[in-house]
N, C-alpha and C positions, 0 to 999 in steps of 0.2 A: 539667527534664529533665537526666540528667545526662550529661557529654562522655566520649564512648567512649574507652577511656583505649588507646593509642599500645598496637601490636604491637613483640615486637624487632626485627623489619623496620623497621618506621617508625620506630623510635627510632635504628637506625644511621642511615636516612638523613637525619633531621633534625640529628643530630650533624653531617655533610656540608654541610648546609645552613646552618651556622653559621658553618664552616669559611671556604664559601666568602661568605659577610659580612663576617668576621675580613679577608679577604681583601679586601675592598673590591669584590665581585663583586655585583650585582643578579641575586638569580637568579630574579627575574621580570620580566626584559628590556623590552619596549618596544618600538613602532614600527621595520622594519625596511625600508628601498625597497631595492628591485633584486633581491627573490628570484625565484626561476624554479622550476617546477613541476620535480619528477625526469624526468618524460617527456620534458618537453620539453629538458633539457639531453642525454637521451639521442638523439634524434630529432633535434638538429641537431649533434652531434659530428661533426667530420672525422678521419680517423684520419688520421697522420701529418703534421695542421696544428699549426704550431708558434704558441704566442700564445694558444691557445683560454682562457676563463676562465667562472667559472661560480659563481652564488650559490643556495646550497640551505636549506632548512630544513624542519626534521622533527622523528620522534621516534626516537629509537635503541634500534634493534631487537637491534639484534648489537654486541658490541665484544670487538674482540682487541687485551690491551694485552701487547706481547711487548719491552717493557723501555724504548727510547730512540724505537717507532715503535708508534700506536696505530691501529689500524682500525676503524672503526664503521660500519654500515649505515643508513642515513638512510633513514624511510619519512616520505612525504607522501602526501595521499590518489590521487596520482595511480602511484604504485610506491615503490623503494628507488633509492638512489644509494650507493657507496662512499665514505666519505671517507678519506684517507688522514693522520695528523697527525704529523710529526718534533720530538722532541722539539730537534732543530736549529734550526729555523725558527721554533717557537714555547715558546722556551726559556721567555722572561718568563712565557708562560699557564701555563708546566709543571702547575703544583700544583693550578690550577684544573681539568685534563684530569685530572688521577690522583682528581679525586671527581667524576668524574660516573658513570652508572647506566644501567642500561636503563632506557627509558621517560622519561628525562629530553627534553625540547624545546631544541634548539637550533640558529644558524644558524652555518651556515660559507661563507667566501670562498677563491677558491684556486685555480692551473692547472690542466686538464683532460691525463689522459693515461691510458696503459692501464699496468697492471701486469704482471709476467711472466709468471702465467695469462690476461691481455686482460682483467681486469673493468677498467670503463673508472671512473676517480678522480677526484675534486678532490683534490688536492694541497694543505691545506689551509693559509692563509699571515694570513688572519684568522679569528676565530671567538668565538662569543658566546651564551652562557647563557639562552635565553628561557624556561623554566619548570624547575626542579626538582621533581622528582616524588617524592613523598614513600612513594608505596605500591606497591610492584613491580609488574610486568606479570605476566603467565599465564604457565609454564614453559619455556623457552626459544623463547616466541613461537611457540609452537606452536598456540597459537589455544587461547581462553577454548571450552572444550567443555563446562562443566557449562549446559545448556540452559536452565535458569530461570536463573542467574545472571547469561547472556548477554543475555537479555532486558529486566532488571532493571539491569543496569548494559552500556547500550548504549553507553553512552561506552565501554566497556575494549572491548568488541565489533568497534566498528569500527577501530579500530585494530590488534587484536590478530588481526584475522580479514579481511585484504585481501578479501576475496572480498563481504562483505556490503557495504565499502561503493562497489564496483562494482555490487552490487543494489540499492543506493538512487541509484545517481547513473543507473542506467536506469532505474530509476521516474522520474527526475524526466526524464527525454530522451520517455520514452515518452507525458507529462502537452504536453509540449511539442509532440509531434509532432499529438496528438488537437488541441490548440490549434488550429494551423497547419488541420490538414484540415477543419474544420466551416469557419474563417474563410473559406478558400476556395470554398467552397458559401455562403457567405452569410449563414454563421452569426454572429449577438453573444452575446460573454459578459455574461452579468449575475450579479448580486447579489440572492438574496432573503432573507426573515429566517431567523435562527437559532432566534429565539426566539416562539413565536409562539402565540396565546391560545386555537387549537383544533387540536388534534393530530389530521392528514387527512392522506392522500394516498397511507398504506399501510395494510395491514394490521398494525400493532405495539403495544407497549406501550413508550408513553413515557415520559424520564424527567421531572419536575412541578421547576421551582424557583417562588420566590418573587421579584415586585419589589415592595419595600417601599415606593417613594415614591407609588406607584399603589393597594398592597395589594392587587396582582392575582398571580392563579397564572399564571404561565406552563409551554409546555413546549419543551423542544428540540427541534428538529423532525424527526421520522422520514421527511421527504420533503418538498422543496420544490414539487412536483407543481402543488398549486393555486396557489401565488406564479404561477409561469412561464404556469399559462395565462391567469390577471389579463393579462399581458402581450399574449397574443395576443388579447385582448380589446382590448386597448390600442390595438392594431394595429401590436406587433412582432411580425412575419410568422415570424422563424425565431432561438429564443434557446437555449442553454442555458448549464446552469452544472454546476462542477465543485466538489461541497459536500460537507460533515461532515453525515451523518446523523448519529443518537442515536437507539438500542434497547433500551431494559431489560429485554435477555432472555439466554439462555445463553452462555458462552463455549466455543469449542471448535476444531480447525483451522481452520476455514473461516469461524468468527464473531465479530467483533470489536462490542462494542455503540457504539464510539464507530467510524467507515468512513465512505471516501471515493466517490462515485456521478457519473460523470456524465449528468447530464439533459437529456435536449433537446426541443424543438417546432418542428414546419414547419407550419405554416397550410398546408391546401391538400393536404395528406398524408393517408397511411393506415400501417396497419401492413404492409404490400408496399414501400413506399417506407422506411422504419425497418429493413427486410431488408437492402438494399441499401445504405443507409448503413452499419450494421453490418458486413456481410459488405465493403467495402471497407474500409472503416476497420481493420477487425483482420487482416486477410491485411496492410493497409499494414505494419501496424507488424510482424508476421511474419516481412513480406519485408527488413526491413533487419538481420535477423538468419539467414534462413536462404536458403538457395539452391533448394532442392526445398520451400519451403511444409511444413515438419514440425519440430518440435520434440520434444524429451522432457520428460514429466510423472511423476517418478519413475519407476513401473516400468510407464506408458504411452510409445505413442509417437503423438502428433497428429499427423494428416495435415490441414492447413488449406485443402487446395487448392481452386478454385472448380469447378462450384457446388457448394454445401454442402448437404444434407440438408435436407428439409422434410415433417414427417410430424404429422397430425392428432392430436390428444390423445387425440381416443377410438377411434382404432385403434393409437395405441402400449397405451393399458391391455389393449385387445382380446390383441393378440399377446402380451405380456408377463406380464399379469396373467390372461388365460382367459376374462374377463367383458365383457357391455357394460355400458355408464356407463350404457345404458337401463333394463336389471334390475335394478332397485336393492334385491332381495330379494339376488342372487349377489352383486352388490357387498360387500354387508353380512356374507354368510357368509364371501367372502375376505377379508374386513378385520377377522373372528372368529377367520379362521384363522392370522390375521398377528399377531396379540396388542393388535389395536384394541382399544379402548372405543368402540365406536361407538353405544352407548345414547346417545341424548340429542343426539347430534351431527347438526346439519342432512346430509339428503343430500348435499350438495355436497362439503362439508367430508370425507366418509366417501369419496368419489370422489376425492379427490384426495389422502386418506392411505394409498389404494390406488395410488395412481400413483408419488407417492413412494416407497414401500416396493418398489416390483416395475420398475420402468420407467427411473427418472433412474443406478441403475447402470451398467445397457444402454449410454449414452449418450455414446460417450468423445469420437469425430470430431465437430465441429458438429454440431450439429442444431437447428433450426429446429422448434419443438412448436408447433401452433397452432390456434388455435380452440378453445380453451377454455370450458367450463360458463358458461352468463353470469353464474350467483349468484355465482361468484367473483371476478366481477370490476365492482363499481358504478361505475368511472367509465370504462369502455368501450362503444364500442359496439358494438349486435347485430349477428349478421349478419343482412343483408338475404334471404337464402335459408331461414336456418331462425335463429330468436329465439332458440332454448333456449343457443345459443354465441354468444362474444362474438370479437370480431376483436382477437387478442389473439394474442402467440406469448412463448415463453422461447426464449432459447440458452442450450442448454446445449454445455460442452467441458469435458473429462477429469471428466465425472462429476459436475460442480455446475453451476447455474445460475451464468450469465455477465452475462445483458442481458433484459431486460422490455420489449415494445414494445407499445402499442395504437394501435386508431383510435379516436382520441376522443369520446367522448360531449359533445352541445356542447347538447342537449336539456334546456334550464332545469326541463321538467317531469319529465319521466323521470329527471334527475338529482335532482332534491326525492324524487319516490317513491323513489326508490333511497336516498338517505340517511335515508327513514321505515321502509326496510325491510333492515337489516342483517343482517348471517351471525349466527344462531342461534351459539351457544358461542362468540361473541369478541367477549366486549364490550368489551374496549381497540380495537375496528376503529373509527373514528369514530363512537364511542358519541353525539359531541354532531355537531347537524347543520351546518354553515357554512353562514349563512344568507347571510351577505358573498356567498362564493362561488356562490350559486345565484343572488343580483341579480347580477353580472358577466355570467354565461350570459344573463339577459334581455336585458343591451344586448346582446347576441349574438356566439358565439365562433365563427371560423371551422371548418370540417370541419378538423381536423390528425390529424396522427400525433405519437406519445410513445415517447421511449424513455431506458430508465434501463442506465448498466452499472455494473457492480461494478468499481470502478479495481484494489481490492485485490484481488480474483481475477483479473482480467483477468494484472495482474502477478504473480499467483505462477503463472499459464499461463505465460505470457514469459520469467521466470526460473528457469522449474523449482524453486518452491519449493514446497513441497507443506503447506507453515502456514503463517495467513491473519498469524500471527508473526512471520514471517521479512520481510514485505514492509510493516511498520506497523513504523515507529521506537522507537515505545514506546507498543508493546500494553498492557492493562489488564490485570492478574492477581490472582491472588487475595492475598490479604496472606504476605506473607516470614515463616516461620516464624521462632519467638524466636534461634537459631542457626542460620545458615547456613554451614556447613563453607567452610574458607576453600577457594579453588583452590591447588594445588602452586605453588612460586615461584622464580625461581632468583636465586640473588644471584651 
C-alpha cells in the first residue's frame, strides 16, 4: 500500500515541526501533573484576587499574534480559556510561540486575570508543546459541517464541534444514571455472551463468524434475552445488562447494525410492572434536564409528563389504519393498497406491516401499544382472557419505538411448540431451536417480566438528535468514496 503523500498544508507544518526539533523542542510532550479542566478554572476564579494561578491544556482553537503579545483560545473538552503570552516574559520560548498552529495541543502555566474587555486569562509565564498537529482543523473552527466526513473522522468532530462532545459526555451521564435506578430497586448487572452458537431472542438476521480452535460457527448476538433468563432460572430474581447487539440488516437514521439495549428481568413480574419501570425511569432522566417534563425532537415537541398513554394494538390499527386485525381479507386489501407484497406472508406478519405503515407515525407523546398478536411474539406470554394476544407492549416516542416489554413465557412446553412453530417468511427468526434453553425452563423459570430499550434512541430523544449517527461514536457506513473533497482550511 502506498503512503498518501503530504498536502502543501501538511508539508508547511511539518517544516514547523522540524523547526521546532532544531530547537531542542519535543513536540510530542509527555506526562503533565497539575492541569485543571477550563471550567473549572473558570468556576473558581475570584475577580479582583490578587495571587490566583491556574494550569490549562488544550487545543488551540483561535490565535491572534499581534507582534510582542500572542493570544490563543484553549479548548478542553470541558470549554475554552484565554491565554494570554508576552513576548516579555517568555522571551527565551519566543521562537517556539511564533510556529505554533491552530489545532496544535499544548499546556500552559501562568497568573489568572481579566483583560480590558473582562475575558478572564492566564497570563502565561510557563508553557509547553504536547502535540504538533500536522493537518489543519476545519475553517476557522467553525465546525467540521460536511456530514459523512464528521462521522468518519470523529476525532476532528469532537473537537471541532463543542456541542457533540457535550452529546456524548450525556450519553455517558445518562448510561450512569439508568445504572444508579435499577441498583436501587434491586437490580444486578451482569455479563452474558457476545458470541454465542444459536442466534435467539430476536426476530433478526445475524452476523456468523468463525472459532477456528473448536471449528465451530458462531454468531454475535442479536439479543442477550435467553442468557438473562438462564439467570432467573438460576435464582437471580432481578438482572439486567446494558449490551452490543449485532444485526445484519439496513442502515438508516434510526439503524445502526452494531447498538447498544438495555435489558432487564424481575422474577415475579408482568409486563404492567415493566410500565412502571419504564415510565419512571425515563421521566427520571427527563426530569434532570427539563422543568415542565418536555423536550424538543426536531420539529416535534415531547410532552413526557405522567401518566403516559396506553392503547391496545388492535384498536390503534382499527382507528388509524380502518380495519380489524380480525378481517384478515381487509387487512390484506389495505396492505395491497399500501404497496405490501403480502402473497406468501403469514397473517401476522401482514398485520403488523399494517400497523407499521399507518399507526407508529401517529405516535409522537408516549405511548404504551399493547397486547399484541400472539404469533408475533414466541417467547411471551398469552393473555389469560383471550390466547390469540400475547402480554406484550412497545413504547413508542417521537415516532419510533423506544422499549419492548413482555410477561414471560416460562412454559417449557409451549415454549418447545413455539420454537417448532416459527413466523412463516423469516427464517433468520430462530430458525434453529435452543434446545439448552427449553431444559432450563424444565428446572423451572419464575413467572417475570422483560424489558429491552434502545439506549441509542432513547439518547437521540434526550439530545434532540434526530440520527441514530449523531449518538454512536463511530457509526458503521458505507465505504468512503476513492476521493473525498478535502474540507476548507484556514492557515
Amino acid at each position: 500500500m502506498q503512503r498518501k503523500v503530504p498536502g502543501k498544508l501538511e508539508l508547511q507544518r511539518r517544516e514547523k515541526l522540524a523547526k521546532l526539533q532544531q530547537l531542542g523542542v519535543d513536540p510530542y510532550g509527555g506526562r503533565y501533573d497539575g492541569i485543571e479542566s477550563a471550567q473549572s478554572v473558570r468556576d473558581r476564579y475570584v475577580d479582583n484576587q490578587e495571587g490566583q494561578r491556574a494550569c490549562a491544556a488544550g487545543r488551540i482553537v483561535l490565535l491572534r499574534d499581534i507582534g510582542k503579545l500572542v493570544f490563543i483560545t484553549l479548548r478542553d473538552w470541558t470549554g475554552t480559556i484565554q491565554l494570554g503570552i508576552s513576548k516579555q516574559i517568555l522571551a527565551a520560548q519566543w521562537d517556539v510561540i511564533k510556529l505554533l498552529d491552530l489545532g496544535d495541543l499544548i499546556c500552559a502555566e501562568g497568573t489568572l486575570g481579566r483583560t480590558k474587555t473582562g475575558e478572564l486569562t492566564i497570563w502565561v509565564d510557563k508553557f509547553t508543546v504536547m502535540a504538533k498537529s500536522l493537518l489543519p482543523p476545519p475553517e476557522k473552527f467553525h465546525g467540521l459541517e460536511n456530514v459523512d466526513l464528521r462521522y468518519r473522522q470523529r476525532y476532528v468532530d469532537l473537537w471541532a464541534n463543542p456541542e457533540v462532545t457535550v452529546r456524548f459526555r450525556q450519553r455517558s451521564r445518562t448510561l450512569d444514571t439508568i445504572r444508579r435506578f435499577l441498583q436501587d430497586r434491586g437490580f444486578v448487572e451482569v455479563e452474558t455472551p457476545m458470541m454465542q452458537a444459536i442466534a435467539g431472542g430476536a426476530a433478526a438476521r445475524p452476523f456468523i463468524t468463525h472459532h477456528n480452535a473448536l471449528n465451530l460457527d458462531l454468531y454475535l448476538r442479536i439479543a442477550p434475552e435467553l442468557f438473562l433468563k438462564r439467570l432467573l432460572v438460576g435464582g437471580m430474581e432481578r438482572v439486567f445488562e446494558i449490551n452490543r447487539n449485532f444485526r445484519n440488516e439496513g442502515l438508516s437514521t434510526r439503524h445502526n447494525p452494531e447498538f447498544t439495549m438495555m435489558e432487564l428481568y424481575q422474577a415475579y413480574g408482568d409486563y404492567h410492572a415493566m410500565m412502571e419501570i419504564t415510565e419512571s425511569l425515563i421521566t427520571t432522566l427527563v426530569g434532570q434536564q427539563s422543568t415542565d417534563a418536555s423536550l424538543p425532537f426536531g420539529d416535534l415537541q415531547i410532552h413526557y409528563a405522567r401518566p403516559w398513554r396506553k392503547a391496545r394494538y388492535a384498536d390503534l390499527v382499527k382507528e388509524y389504519a380502518g380495519c380489524s386485525i380480525d378481517d384478515l381479507a381487509v387487512v390484506r386489501a389495505k396492505a395491497r393498497s399500501m404497496g405490501i407484497q403480502e402473497a406468501g406472508m403469514d397473517d401476522a406478519v401482514v398485520i403488523n406491516e399494517v400497523f407499521e405503515g399507518t399507526v407508529e407515525h401517529h405516535l409522537v407523546d408516549p405511548t404504551f401499544v399493547m397486547d399484541y398478536p400472539a404469533a408475533l411474539c414466541p417467547l411471551t406470554r398469552r393473555s389469560k382472557t383471550d390466547p390469540r394476544y400475547a402480554e406484550r407492549f412497545e413504547l413508542f416516542i417521537g415516532r419510533m419505538e423506544v422499549a419492548n416489554a413482555y410477561t414471560e413465557l416460562n412454559d417449557p412446553q409451549v415454549q418447545e411448540d413455539n420454537f417448532l412453530q416459527q413466523l412463516r417468511g423469516q427464517a433468520e427468526t430462530m430458525a434453529t431451536m435452543d434446545e439448552d434453553f427449553v431444559t432450563a425452563l424444565k428446572y423451572g423459570m419464575p413467572p417475570a417480566g422483560g424489558l429491552g430499550i434502545g439506549i441509542d434512541r432513547l439518547i437521540m430523544l434526550l439530545t434532540n438528535a434526530t440520527s441514530i449517527r449523531d449518538v454512536i461514536l463511530f457509526p458503521l457506513l458505507k465505504p468512503a468514496p476513492a476521493e473525498t473533497p478535502e474540507e476548507p482550511v484556514a492557515e
